[in-house]
N, C-alpha and C positions, 0 to 999 in steps of 0.2 A: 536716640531710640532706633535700637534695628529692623529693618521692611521682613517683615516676616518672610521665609526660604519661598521657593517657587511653588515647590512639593506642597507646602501648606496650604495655601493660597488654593493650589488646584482642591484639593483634597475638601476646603471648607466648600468652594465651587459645584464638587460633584454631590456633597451633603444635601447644600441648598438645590438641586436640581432633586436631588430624591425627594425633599420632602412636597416639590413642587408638580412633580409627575402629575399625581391624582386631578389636580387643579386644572392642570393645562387640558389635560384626557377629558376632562367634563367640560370645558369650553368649548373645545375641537368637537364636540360630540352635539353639543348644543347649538352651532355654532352652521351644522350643517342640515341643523333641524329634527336630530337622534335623539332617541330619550337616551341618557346617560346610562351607560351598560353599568354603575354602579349601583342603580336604586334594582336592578335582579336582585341583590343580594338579601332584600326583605320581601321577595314576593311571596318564597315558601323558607318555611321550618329550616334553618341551619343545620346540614349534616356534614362530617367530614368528607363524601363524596360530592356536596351541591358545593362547597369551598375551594375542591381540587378544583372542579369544573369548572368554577368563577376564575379563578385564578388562572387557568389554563387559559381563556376566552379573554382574561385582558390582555395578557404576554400576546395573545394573537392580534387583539385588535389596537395595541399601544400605537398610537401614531408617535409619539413624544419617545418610545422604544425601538421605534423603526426607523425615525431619523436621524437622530442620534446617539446610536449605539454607534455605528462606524465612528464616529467622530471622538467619542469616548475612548475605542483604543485605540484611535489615530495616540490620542493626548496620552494617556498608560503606556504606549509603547516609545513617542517618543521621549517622557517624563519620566518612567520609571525600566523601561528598557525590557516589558512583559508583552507577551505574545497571545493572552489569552487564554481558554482552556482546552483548545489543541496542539498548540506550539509552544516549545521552549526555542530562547535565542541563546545559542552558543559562544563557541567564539569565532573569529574570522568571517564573520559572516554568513558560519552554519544554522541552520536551523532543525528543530527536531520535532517530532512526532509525539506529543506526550504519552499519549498512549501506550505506544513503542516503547517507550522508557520505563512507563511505568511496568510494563510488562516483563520487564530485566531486572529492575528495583523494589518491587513489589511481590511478595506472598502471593499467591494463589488461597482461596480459599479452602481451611484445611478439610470444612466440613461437607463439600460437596464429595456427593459420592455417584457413580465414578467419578477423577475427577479428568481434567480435561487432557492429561496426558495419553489417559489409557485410554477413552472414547477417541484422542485422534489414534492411537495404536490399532484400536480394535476395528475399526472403520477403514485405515492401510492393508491391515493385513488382509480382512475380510475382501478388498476391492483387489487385491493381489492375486490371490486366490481365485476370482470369479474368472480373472481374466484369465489364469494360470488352465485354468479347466476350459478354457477356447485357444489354448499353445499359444498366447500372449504375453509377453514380458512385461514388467511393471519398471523403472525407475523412478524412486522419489527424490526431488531435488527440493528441499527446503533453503530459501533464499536469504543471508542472515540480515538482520535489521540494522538499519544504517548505523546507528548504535552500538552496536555488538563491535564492528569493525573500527567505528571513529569513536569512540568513549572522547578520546581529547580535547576532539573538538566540541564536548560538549561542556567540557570545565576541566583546567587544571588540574585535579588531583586525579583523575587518571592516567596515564602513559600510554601510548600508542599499543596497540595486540598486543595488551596483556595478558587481557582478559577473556576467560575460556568460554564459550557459549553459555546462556542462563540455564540455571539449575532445569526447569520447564523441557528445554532442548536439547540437554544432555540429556536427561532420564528418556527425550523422546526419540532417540537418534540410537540410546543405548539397549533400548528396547527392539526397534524395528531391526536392529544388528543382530540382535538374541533369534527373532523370529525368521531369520535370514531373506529380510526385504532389503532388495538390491537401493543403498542409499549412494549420494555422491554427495562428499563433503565439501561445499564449498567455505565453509568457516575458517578451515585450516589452510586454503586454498588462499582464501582473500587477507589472511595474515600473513602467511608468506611474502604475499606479494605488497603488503604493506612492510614487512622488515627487511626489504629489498628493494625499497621505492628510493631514488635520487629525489634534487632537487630540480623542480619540472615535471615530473610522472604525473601523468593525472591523475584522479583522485578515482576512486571505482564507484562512487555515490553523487549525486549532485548537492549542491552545499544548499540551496531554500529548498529541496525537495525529498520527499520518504523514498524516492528510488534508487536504482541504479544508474551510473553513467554510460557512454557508449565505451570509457574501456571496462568498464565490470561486465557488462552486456559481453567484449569478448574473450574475456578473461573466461567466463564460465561458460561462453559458446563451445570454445575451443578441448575445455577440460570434459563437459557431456560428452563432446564427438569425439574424443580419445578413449573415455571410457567404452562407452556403446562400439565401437570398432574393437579396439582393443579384445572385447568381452565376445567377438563374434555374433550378437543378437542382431547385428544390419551388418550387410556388405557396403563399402563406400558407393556412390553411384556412378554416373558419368556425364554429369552436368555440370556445364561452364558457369562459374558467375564471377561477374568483376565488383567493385563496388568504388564509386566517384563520392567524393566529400558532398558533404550538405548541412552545411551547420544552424543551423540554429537559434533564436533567440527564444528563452521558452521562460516563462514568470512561474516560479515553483508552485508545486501543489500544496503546500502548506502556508504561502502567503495569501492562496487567493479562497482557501476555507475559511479564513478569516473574514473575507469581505468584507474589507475596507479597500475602498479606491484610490482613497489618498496615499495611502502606504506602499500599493501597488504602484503608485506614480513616484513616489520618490524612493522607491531602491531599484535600481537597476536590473533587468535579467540575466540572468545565465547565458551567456554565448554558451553555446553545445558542439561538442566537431564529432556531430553524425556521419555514417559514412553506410550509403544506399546502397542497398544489394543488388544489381541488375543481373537479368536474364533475358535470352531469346535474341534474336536478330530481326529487328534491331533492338538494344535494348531497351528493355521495359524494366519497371520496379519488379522485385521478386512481388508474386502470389503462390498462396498454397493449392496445393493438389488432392482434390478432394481422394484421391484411391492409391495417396501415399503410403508408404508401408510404416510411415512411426506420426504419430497424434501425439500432442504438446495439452495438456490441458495445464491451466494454472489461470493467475490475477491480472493487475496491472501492469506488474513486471512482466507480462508478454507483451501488454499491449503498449507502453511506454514507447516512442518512435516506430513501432510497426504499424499501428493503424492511427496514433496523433502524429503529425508533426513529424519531419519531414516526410512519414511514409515509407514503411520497407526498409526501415530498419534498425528496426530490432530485436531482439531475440533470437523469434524464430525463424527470422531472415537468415541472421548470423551462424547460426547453427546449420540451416540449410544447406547454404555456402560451405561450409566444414566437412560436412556429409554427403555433401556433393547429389544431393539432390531434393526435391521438394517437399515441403509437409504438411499436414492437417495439423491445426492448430483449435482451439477452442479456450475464449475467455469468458473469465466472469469477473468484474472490477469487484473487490472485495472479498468472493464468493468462493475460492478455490476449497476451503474445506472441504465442503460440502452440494452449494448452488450449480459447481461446474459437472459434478456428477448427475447430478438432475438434470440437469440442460443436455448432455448426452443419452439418457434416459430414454428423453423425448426424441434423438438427433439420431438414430439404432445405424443410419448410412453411411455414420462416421469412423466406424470400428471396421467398415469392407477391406478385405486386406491387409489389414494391418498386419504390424509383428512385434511390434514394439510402442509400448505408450510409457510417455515419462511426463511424469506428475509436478507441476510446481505451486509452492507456496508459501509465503513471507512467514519467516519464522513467528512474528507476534500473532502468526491465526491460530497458533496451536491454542491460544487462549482465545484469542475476540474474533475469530473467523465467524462471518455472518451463519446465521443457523447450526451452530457446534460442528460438531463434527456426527454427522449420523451414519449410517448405513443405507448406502443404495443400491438398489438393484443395477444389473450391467440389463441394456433394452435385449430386446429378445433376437436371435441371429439378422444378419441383415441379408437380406433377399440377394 
């Protein structure tokens, strides 16, 4: 007689734990001298919303939920090699974004009206415009999903930059071209330089995490500061900056949304070869200058090594450096749609001066950017 597979074994294990939840939750509860948060469930009349609520209040108060759920996809990830309902495991050790994914592999809902294409178009152009009517230049720079560039690493049957930007960001990129908002293509930018990588290049993504690396950070430092030069809207400046290595060990942002610690313990981090932007004598990390003449507004991918880890440099460091002189910058972690607009709204001291403001944000916001994509007011002149 054969020992039943491993897989089984787990599989009948997490059964018998399901059906035991209830049991344990009423001990633990009892246990600690609680009345059992199951007997709410006859105090009043059953409705679909006194059910949602129940159900929502035990997910909250599971202790049997809260201690072992990490340990559940400690076992799922190492038993069946799944990451959950935010990460996909690739290959080589990539990891990906589900979301992200889904948002290249996935329909947009037909029936939303508008749909989220033309609310981020009409929200661009409309912010283009406001600024356009105070002699300010707009550049948008949508940043492409880790996805969009490594498909291979996310399975086999794709081939390295084959594949064209998602239907989503072509129609959004071919739009904002129509309306003649100044875009810069980094999609055709990062494939290039993906069908011209050796063996050893580094990779322009980091493999557990949804960003960019420090060479994609200057890969597209370097292509904005050529563009914006090139295009005459800034003159280069006349500031010195060097930058000294500083690398890094960084545990990705997709393994630790997971929360489990055990799984953080057994994969290793990412060594990173950051590389710090200094200024001044003697030098210091680059900082921005609040009455610089070009403002950075965008997500994480600004903030990714400029303000985590090691500090000064990223982005907007690197661009600085390029342009040869300092910048105002403004982040919002997820929030670039829309949130960073509103946060400059309130912030009216950050537009003093200016000449140039360039916009960034992770291609998958043009669908799940926190609060759509709406229309905001630019603040009122700044003093």
């Amino acid at each position: 007689m054969h020992a039943p597979p491993l897989s089984r074994l787990f599989a009948l294990g997490f059964l018998a734990l399901l059906g035991s939840v209830g049991v344990i939750q009423w001990a633990v509860e009892v246990g600690r001298g609680e009345r059992p948060q199951a007997l709410d469930l006859f105090r009043h009349p059953p409705t679909a919303e006194r059910l949602r609520a129940y159900e929502q209040a035990l997910e909250d108060a599971s202790w049997v939920a809260r201690r072992l759920r990490p340990w559940m996809l400690y076992a799922q990830f190492q038993l069946f090699h799944s990451a959950g309902e935010k990460a996909l495991l690739g290959r080589q050790g990539w990891w990906y974004y589900r979301p992200g994914v889904q948002f290249l592999t996935q329909r947009a809902d037909p029936g939303r009206h508008p749909d989220d294409v033309t609310q981020a178009v009409e929200a661009i152009v409309a912010f283009r415009d406001q600024l356009a009517a105070r002699g300010l230049r707009l550049l948008v720079l949508p940043v492409p999903n880790k996805e969009s560039v490594y498909p291979d690493r996310l399975t086999r049957r794709s081939g390295p930059w084959e594949l064209p930007p998602g239907a989503e960001t072509r129609r959004l990129m071919e739009a904002l071209r129509a309306s003649d908002v100044e875009l810069l293509d980094l999609f055709t930018l990062f494939a290039r330089a993906r069908s011209e990588a050796t063996v050893g290049t580094p990779a322009l993504y980091l493999a557990q995490d949804t960003h960019w690396s420090p060479a994609g950070i200057a890969l597209a430092a370097r292509a904005v500061a050529q563009h914006v030069l090139r295009s005459g809207w800034v003159e280069a400046g006349s500031a010195v900056y060097e930058v000294r290595p500083a690398p890094i060990q960084r545990v990705g942002d997709l393994l630790r949304m997971l929360q489990v610690p055990a799984l953080e313990r057994a994969i290793a981090p990412e060594i990173i070869p950051c590389e710090q932007v200094l200024q001044g004598d003697p030098r210091e990390g680059y900082r921005d200058e609040p009455l610089a003449r070009v403002l950075v507004l965008g997500d994480s991918f600004l903030r990714i090594y400029q303000t985590d880890e090691p500090g000064g440099a990223g982005f907007v460091a690197h661009l600085a450096r390029e342009l040869k002189q300092p910048l105002t910058s403004l982040v919002s972690d997820g929030g670039a749609s829309t949130l960073v607009r509103q946060d400059l709204f309130r912030r009216p001291a950050l537009l003093r001066n200016k000449q140039l403001v360039i916009w960034e944000f992770v291609e998958r916001d043009i669908r799940l950017g926190t609060e759509g994509w709406q229309r905001v007011s630019l603040p009122p002149d700044p003093p």
